[in-house]
N, C-alpha and C positions, 0 to 999 in steps of 0.2 A: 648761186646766191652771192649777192655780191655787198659786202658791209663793211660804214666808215668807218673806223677807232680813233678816234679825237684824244688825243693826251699825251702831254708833253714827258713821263716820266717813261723811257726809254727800257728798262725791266718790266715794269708793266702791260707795254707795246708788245714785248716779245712771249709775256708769258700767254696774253688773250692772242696772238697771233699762232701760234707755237696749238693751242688747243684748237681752236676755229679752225687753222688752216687744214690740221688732222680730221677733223668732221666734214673739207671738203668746201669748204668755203672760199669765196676771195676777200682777199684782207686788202685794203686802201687804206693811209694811215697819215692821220694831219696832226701837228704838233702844236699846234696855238691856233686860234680864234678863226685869224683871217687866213689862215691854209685850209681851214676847215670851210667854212662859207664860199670859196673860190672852190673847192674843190663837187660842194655840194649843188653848184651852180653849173657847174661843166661837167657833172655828171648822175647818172640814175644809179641808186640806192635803195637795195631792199632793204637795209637796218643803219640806223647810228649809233653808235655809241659813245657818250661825250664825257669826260671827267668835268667839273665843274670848275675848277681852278686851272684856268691856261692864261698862258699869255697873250696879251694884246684885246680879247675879250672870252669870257668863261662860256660855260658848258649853260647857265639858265638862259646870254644873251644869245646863245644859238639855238636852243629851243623855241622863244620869242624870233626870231629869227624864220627858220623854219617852217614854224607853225600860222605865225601871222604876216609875215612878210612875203616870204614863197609860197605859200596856202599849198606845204606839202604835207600829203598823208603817210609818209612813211615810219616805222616803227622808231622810237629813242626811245634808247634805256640811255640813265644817268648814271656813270659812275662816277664813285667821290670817297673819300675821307671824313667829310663834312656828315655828320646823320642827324642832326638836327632838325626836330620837326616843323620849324618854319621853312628853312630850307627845302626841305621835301616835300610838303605842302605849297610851296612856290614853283616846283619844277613839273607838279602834278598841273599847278593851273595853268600854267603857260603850255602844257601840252605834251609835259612827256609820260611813257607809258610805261616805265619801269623805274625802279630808281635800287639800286644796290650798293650797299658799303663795304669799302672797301677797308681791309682788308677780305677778299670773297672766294670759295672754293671756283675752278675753271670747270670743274662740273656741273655745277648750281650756274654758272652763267651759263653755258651750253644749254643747258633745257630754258632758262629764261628765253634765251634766242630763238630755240625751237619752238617754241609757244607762241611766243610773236610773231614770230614767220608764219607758223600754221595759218591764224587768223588773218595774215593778209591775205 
């Protein structure tokens, strides 16, 4: 299985890489908007995972993105800092299927992921 991680804060990167990659996962990893959309373009993705705050364009414009642009069905979870329930309620309708605050246990993401995956 093979899954984006969208997010420019570099500790972060390592520490969802560092668990996923232990459960056996492939990790591909985009640090702002437009590496992320270029990479989602040129390539197939069983999961995304997007922080909401990146440079050049966020984690909701690539949901919107994604979802109504590309017309793909594959799994995003949001993560963020941000937990506001406009925010989260915006990420929900433009089409994402998770959404987690961070700061978040690497365990509680793992089964979030497995879950998602199941269902595909």
């Amino acid at each position: 299985m093979k899954i984006l991680v969208c997010e420019d804060d570099i500790i972060m990167i390592k520490a969802i890489e560092h668990k996923l990659k232990s459960e056996g996962y492939t990790i591909d990893v985009a640090t702002d908007g437009i590496q992320a959309s270029e990479k989602i373009s040129n390539n197939e993705y069983d999961l995304i995972m997007t922080d909401l705050l990146m440079p050049f364009f966020g984690g909701l414009e690539l949901v919107n993105k994604v979802r109504n642009e590309m017309k793909l069905k594959v799994p995003i979870i949001v993560l963020t800092r941000v937990g506001n329930e406009d925010t989260i309620i915006e990420a929900f309708k433009l089409g994402a299927d998770d959404y987690v605050t961070k700061p978040f246990s690497p365990n509680e993401l793992s089964i979030r992921v497995k879950r998602l995956l199941i269902r595909r």
